[in-house]
N, C-alpha and C positions, 0 to 999 in steps of 0.2 A: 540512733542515726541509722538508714537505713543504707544497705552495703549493696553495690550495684553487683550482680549475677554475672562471675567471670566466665559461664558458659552459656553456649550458645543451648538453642532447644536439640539441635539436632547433636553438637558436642556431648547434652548429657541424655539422649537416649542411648548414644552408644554408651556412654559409662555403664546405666541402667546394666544394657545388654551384655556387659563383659562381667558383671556381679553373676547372673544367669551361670554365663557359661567358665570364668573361674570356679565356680563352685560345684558345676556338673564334673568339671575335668577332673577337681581332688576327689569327690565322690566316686567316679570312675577306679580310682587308682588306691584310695582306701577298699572297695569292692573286689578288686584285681589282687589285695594282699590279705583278705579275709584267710584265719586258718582253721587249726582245730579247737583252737581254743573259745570262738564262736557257738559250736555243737557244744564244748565243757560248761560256759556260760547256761545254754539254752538247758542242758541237763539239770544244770543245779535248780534253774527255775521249777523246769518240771516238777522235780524231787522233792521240791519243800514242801514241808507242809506245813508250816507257818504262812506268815505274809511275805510279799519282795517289797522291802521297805529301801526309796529311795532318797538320797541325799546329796545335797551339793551349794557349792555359794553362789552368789550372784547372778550371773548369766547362766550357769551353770546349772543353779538351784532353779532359775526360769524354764530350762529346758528338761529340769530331772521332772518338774511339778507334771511335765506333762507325759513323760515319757510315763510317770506311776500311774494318770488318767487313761493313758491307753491303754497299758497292761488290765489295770483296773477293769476296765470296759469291753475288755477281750476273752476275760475267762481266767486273769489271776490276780487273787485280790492283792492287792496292792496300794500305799500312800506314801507320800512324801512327807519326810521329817527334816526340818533344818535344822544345820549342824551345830548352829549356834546355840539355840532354843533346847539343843539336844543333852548340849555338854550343861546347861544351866537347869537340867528336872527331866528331859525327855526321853530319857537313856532308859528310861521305864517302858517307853512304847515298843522297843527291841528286845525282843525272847532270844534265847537260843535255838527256837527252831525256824525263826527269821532267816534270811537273805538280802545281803543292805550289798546294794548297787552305791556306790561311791565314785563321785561323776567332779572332777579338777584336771583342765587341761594341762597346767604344768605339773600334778600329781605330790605338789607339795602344798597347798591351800593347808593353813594351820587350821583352822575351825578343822577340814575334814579329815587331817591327819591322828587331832588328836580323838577322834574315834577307833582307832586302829586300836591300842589297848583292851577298852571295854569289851569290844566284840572278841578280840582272842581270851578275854579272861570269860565270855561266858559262851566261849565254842561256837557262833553264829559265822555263817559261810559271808562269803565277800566278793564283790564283782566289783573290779575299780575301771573306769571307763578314762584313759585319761591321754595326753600327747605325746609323750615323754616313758618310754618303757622302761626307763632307769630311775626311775621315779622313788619314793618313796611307797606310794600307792600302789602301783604297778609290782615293786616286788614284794608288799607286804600282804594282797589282796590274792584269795582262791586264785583267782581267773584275772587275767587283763587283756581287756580290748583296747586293741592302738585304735586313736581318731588323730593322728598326728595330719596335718596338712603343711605341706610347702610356705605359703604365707596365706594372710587373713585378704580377705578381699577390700577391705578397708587400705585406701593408698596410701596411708603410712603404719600398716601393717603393728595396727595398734589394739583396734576394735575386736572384740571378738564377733566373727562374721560365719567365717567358712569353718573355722574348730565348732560351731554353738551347732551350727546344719550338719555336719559330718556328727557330733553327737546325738542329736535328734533322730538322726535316718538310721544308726546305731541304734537307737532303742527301739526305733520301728522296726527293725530289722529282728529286733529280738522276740517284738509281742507277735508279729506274724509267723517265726518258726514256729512258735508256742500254739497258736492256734491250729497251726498245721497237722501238729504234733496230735494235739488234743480233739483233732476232730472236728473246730469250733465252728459251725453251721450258722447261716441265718437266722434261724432262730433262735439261735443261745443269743444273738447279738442283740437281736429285739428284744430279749428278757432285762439285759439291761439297760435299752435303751426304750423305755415303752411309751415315753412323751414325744419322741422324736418323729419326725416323717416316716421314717424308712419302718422304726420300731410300731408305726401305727399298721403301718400295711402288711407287715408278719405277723401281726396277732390280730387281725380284724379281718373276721372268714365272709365268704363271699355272702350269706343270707343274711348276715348283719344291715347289709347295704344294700341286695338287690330289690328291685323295680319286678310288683307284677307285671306277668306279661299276657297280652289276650290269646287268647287260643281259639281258632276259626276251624271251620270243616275246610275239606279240598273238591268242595261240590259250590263253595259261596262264591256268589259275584263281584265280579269286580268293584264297582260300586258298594257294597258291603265290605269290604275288603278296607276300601279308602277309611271307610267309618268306622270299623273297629281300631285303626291303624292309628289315626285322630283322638278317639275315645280314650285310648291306649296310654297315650304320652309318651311310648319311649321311643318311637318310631321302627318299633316290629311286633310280627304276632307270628305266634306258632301256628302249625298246620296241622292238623290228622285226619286221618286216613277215615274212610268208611267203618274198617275193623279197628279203628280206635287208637292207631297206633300215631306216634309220633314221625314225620317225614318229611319235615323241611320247614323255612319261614322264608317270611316278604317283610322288604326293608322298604325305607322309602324309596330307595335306591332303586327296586324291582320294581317299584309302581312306574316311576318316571322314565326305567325302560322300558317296560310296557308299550305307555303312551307312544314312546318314537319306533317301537317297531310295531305296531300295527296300528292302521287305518280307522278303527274302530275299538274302543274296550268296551260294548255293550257284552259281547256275546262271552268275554274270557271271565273261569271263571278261574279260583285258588291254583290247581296245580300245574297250571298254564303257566305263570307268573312264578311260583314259590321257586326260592334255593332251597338244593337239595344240601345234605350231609353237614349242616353248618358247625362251628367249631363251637364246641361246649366244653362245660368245667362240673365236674362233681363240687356235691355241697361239702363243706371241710377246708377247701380252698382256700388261700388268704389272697388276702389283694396285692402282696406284692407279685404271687405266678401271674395272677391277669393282667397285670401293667405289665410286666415285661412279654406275655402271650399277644395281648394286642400289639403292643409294638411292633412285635416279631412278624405277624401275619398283615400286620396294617388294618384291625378291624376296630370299631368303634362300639360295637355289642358282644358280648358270649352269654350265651345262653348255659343258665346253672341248673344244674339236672337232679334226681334225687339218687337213690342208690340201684333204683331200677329203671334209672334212664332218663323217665320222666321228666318233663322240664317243669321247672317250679318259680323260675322269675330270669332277670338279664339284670345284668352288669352292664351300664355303658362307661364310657372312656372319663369323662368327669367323673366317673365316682373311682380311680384307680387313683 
């Protein structure tokens, strides 16, 4: 039987709206009570040298699976063990030189309680992530990070809503010390991420992808200019000099100014028309500095040069 909608459209945008902003405020005020015990956390990770094996039940274990995906993919290996699966054969995947993040907002979840034993019987460090600092977790665990919140954003304060985000943002908060820590560069991020967009443009260098480019004198005519320009496809050509050198390019852009400022383009010939100093990229370059260089300057070509200057082909803005 279908149940008629006791809210209006605009009644539940603001609902929508107050989910938003109940759960910026406790984040606000979990941030505002961050201590040392954060930096003790963020050390032990460092220090392991095993894996940071994460654990937790339900919503809990939903938000641990990802928080071990980030670490993971951040520069510390890391996976999630559930706690169930763990007490039934998997107590095998935890070493002693492990680090098990244990994530229960009330900090009594029996599956993850009764891990507490194993791990002190075979010396592996502990981070319990939980609501409740009276916990059993909390004062059984190396380190405890409070994620306690005021209430759940759920209106009858049932759901877990604002405790599952305030643990999430917790462990985000954790893998970016760590990177910080560690140095972890764009590049390290592309190593593990090499199928992805981002990962494709930090390891794929600019001569992978560039476009010959023509190269004219700065004695050729206008008209020669349009035809190489054409011939071309990418819509520029390089210029040089008499003595050989490298000294500007014509876009299409230069042609069509051209046209409106003078009367006539019989008589212009290359260095009438060319830009001077255009912005170029050494070969070695990956695609993600040219998409963020073009952006920056607003240009639609760079020209890639070799290690003596030379220009050896263009980038344009579709291939970033």
């Amino acid at each position: 039987m279908e149940v008629e909608a006791s809210l209006t459209p605009d009644e539940a945008l603001e609902a929508a709206r107050n989910v938003f902003y109940d759960q910026a405020d406790a984040l606000r005020v979990i941030g505002d009570s961050l201590n040392v015990e954060v930096s003790e956390a963020v050390k032990l990770m460092h220090d392991c040298s095993g894996k940071v094996i994460v654990s937790g039940m339900g919503k809990s274990g939903i938000i641990g699976r990802k928080i071990a995906a980030t670490l993971a993919s951040t520069g510390t290996p890391s996976f999630f063990v559930h706690p169930g699966e763990a007490y039934h054969g998997d107590l095998g995947m935890i070493g002693p030189d492990d680090l098990v993040v244990l994530i229960s907002y009330s900090g009594e979840t029996d599956e993850v309680v009764k891990l507490l034993p194993y791990l002190k019987h075979i010396e592996a460090k502990s981070i319990a992530i939980t609501g409740n600092s009276q916990s059993t977790l909390a004062v059984s665990a190396d380190v405890h990070l409070d994620v306690s919140v005021e209430r759940e954003a759920c209106p009858n304060n049932l759901a877990p809503t604002t405790s599952t985000t305030a643990t999430l943002v917790m462990g985000d908060s954790l893998a970016i010390a760590l990177m910080n820590l560690r140095g972890f560069m764009p590049l390290d991020f592309a190593k593990f991420h090499p199928g992805g967009s981002l990962g494709r443009k930090l390891l794929t260098k600019v001569q992978e992808l560039m476009h010959p480019i023509p190269v004219v004198s700065d004695k050729i005519n206008f008209s020669d200019v349009v035809h190489e320009i054409n011939e071309g496809g990418v819509g520029i050509v390089c210029v040089r000099s008499d003595s050989d050198n490298f000294v500007g390019v014509i876009t299409d852009g230069d042609l069509r100014r051209a046209i409106e400022k003078y009367h006539s383009t019989d008589a212009l010939i290359a260095e009438q028309i060319m830009g001077r100093m255009p912005t170029v990229v050494p070969v070695g370059t990956n695609m993600y500095e040219c998409e963020n260089l073009m952006r920056e300057k607003r240009l639609t070509s760079l020209i890639v040069v070799d290690f003596q200057n030379e220009p050896v082909g263009v980038i344009k803005s579709f291939d970033a």
